[in-house]
Every structure is written in C-alpha cells, then in structure tokens.
C-alpha positions as CSV (number, residue, x, y, z in Angstrom):
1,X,0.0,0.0,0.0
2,X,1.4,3.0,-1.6
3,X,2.0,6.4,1.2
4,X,0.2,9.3,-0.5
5,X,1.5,12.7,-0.6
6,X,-0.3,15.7,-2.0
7,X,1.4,19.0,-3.6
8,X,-0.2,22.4,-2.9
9,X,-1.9,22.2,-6.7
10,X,-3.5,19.1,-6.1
11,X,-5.0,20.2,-2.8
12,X,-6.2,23.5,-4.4
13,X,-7.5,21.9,-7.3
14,X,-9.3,19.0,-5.3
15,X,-11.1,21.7,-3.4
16,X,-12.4,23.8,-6.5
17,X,-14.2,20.3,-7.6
18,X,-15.5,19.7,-4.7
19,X,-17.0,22.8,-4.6
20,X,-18.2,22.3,-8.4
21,X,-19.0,18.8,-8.1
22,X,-19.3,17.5,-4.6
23,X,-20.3,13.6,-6.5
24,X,-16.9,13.7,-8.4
25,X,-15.0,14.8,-5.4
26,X,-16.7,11.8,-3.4
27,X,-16.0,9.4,-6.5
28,X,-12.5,10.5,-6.7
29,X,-12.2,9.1,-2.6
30,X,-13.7,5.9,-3.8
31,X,-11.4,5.8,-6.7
32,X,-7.8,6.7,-4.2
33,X,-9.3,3.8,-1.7
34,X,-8.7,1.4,-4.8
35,X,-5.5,3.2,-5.2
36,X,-4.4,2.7,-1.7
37,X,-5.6,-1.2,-2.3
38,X,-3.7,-1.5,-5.6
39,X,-2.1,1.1,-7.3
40,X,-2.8,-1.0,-10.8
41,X,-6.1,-2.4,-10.7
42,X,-8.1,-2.6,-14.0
43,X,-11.0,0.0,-12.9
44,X,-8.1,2.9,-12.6
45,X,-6.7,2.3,-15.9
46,X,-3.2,3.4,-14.6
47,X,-0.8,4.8,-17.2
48,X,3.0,5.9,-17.7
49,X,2.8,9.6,-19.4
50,X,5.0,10.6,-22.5
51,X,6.0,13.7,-23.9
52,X,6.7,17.0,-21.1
53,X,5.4,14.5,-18.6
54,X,7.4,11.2,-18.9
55,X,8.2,9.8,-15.6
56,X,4.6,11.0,-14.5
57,X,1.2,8.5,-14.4
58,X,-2.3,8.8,-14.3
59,X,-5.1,7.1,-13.1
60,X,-8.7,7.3,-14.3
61,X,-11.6,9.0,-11.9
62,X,-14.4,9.0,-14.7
63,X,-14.5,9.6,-18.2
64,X,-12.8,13.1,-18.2
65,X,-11.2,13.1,-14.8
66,X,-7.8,12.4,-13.9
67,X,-4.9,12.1,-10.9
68,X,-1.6,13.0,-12.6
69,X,0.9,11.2,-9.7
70,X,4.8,10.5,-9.7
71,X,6.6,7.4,-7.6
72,X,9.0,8.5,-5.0
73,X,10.0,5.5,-3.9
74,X,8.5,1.9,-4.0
75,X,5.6,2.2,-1.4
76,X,5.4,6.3,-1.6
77,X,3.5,8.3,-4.4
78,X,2.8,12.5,-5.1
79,X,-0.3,13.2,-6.5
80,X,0.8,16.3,-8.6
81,X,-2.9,17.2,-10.2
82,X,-6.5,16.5,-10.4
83,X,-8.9,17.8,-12.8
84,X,-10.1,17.1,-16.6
85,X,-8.2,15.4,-19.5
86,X,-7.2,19.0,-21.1
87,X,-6.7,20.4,-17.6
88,X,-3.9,18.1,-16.2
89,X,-2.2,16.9,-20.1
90,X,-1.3,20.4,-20.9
C-alpha cells in the first residue's frame, strides 16, 4: 500500500471540484481507496505519461477526470494534479 502525498496544486484543485462537483470529489475518494488497495487495478486504468510529462502517471476518476501522480519511492506516491483530461495533459 502506496504512502500518499499531496502538492499544494493538487490540494487546491481538489477543493475547486468539490465545490463544483461534490459527486466527483466523493467518487474521486472511492477511486484513491482502490488506489491505496492497488495502485494498478483494472478500474483505474493506470498509465505511464509521455512527452513533457514522462516519468509521471495517471489514473482514471471517470471519463474526463484524472490524478496526474509521480513514484517516489516503492511504497510512496505524489499526486501532482486532479482535474479534466485537457486540464492536467497540458
């Protein structure tokens, strides 16, 4: 079970969706449960990045949302950014 770390981004942008969409910000807990359980499970769709963000993964919230995370070590993760496909990919 990964250690999760949150940046300053993250936690501001996890706060402006759960003003704006209080059932996404409760999905997204659901979703970083699974994550704590198993960083690669099937539902989260986990992925290495390319491009300006090689090194970086992702994980799947819903259709259009994403966590943007980096490994720090074996057992500790940073989630770097939460928010829409174009929000976090650009």
């Amino acid at each position: 079970m990964p250690k999760i770390f949150l940046t300053k981004k993250f936690i501001k942008q996890y706060k402006i969706l759960n003003k704006n969409n209080p059932k996404q910000a409760k999905k997204l807990e659901g979703m970083v449960e699974i994550f704590i359980q198993n960083p690669h499970h099937p539902c989260l769709k986990t992925h290495a990045l390319t491009g300006k963000l090689v090194g970086k993964y992702a994980f799947w919230i819903s259709w259009d949302l994403r966590i943007i995370f980096e490994w720090l070590d074996k057992t500790c993760v940073r989630f770097l950014a939460v928010g829409t496909h174009n929000q976090v990919y650009k």
